[in-house]
N, CA, C and O of each residue as an XYZ file, in Angstrom:
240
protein
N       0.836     -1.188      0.000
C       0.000      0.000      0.000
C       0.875      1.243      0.000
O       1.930      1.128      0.623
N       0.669      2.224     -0.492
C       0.764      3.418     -0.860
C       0.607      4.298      0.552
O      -0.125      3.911      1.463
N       1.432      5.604      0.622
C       0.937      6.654      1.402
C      -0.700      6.744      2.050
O      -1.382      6.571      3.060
N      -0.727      7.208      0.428
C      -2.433      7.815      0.534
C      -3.318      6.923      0.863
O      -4.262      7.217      1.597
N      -3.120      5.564      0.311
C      -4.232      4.453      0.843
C      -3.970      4.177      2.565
O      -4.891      4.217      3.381
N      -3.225      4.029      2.750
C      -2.687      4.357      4.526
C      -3.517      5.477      5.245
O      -4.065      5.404      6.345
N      -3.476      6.686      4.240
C      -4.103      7.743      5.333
C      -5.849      7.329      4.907
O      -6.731      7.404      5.762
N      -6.044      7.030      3.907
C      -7.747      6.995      4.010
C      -8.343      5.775      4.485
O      -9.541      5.514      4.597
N      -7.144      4.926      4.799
C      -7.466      3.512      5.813
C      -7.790      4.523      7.350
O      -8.827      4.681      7.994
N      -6.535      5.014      7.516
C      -6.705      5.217      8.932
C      -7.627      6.326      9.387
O      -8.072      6.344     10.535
N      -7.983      7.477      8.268
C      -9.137      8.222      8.786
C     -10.434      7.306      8.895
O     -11.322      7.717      9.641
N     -10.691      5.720      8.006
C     -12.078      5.649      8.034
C     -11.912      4.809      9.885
O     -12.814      4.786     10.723
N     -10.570      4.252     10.039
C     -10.831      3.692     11.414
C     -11.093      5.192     12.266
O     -12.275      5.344     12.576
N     -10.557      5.841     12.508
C     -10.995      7.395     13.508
C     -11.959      8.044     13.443
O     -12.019      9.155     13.968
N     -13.473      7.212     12.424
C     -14.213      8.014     12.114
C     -15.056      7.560     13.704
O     -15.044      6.522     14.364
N     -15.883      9.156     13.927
C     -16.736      9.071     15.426
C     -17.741      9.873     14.716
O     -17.658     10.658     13.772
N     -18.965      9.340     15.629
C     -20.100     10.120     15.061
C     -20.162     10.842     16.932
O     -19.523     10.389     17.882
N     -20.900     11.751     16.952
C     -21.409     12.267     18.275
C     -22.853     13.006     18.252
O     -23.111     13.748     17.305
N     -23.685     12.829     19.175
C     -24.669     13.833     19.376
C     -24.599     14.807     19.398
O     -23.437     15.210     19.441
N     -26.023     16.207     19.383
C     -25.520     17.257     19.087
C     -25.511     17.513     21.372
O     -24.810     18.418     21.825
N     -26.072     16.899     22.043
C     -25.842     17.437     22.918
C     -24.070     16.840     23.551
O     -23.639     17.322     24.599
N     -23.273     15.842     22.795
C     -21.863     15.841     23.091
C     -20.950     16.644     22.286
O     -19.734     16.475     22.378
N     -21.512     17.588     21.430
C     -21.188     17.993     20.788
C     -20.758     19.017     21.793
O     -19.672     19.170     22.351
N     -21.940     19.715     21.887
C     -22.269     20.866     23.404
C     -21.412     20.675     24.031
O     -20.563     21.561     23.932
N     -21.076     19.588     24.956
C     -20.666     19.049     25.922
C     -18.880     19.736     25.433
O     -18.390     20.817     25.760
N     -18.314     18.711     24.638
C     -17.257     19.329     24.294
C     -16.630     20.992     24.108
O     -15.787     21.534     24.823
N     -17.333     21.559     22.931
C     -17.209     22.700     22.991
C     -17.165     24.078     24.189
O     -16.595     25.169     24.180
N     -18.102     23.359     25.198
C     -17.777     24.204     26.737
C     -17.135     23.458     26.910
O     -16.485     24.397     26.450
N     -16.215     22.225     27.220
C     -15.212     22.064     27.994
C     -13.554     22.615     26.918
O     -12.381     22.556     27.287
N     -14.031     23.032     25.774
C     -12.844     23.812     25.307
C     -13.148     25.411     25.209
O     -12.737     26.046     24.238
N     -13.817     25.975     26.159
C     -14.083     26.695     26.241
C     -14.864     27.788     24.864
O     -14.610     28.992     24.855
N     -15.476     27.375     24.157
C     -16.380     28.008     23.418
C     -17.506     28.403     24.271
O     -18.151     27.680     25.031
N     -17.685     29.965     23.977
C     -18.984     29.813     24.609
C     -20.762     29.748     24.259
O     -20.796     29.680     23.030
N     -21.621     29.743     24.568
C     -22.916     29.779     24.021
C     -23.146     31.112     23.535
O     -23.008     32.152     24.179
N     -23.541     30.974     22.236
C     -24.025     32.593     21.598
C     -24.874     33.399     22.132
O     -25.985     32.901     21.945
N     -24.992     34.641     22.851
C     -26.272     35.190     24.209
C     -26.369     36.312     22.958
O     -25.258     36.618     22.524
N     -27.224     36.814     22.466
C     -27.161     37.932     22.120
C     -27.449     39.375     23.058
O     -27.796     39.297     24.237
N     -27.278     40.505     22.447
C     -26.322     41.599     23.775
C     -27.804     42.262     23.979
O     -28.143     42.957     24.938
N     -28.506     41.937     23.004
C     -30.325     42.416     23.443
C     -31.315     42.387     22.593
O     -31.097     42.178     21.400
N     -32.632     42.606     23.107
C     -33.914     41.583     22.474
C     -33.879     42.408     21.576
O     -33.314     43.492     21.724
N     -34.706     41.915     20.055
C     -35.196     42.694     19.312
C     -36.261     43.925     19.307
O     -37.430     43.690     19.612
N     -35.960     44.877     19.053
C     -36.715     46.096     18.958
C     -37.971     45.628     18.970
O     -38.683     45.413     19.951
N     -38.317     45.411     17.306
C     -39.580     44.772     16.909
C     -39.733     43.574     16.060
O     -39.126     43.752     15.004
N     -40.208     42.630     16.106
C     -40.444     40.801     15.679
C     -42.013     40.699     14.973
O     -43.167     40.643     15.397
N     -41.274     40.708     13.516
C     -42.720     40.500     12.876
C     -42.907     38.662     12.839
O     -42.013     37.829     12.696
N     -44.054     38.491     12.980
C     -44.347     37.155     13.634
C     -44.028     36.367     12.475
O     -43.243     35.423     12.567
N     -44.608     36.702     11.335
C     -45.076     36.028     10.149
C     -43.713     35.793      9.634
O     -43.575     34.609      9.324
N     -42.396     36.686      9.387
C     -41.636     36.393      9.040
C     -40.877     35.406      9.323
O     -40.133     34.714      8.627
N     -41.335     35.405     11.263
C     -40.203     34.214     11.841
C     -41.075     32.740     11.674
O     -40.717     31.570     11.806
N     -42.097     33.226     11.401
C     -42.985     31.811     10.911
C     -42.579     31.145      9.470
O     -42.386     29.933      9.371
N     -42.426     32.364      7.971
C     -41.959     31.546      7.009
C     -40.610     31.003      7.522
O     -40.357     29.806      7.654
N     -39.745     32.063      7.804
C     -38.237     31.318      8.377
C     -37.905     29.961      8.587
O     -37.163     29.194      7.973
N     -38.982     29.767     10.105
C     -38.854     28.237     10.130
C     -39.679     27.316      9.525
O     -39.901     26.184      9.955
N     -40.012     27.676      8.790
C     -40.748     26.710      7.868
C     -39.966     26.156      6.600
O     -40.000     25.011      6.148
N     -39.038     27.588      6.002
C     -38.099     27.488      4.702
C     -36.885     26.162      5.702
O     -36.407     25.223      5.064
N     -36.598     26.316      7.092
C     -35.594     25.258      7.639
C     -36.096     24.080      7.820
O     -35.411     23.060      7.735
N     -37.173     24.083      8.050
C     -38.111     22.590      7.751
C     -37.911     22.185      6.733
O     -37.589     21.000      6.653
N     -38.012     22.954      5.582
C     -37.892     22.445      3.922
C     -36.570     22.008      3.290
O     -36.357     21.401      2.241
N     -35.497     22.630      4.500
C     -34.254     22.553      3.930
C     -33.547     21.063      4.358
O     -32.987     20.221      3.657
N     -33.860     21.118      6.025
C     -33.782     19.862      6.647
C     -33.837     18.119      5.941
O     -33.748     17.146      6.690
């Protein structure tokens, strides 16, 4: 075997899947922190945040 067949042997053994809450988990213990935003929105038109998540439903 070759270099390259070596490295795409050994990435498929290192492959890990994780949840998104170990995901979480990790990222605060490397200190990332949770996104807070610095303050509420002025004004929230409803309808918009309604297509919004609907277009992420569709995308999903």
């Amino acid at each position: 075997m070759d270099a390259v067949e070596n490295q795409a042997r050994d990435r498929g053994a290192l492959h890990k899947s994780y949840t998104l809450q170990s995901v979480r988990k990790l990222l605060i213990r490397h200190g990332f922190p949770c996104p807070i935003p610095d303050r509420r929105p002025v004004e929230r038109d409803e309808e918009q945040v309604t297509d919004w998540g609907r277009r992420l439903a569709l995308d999903a």
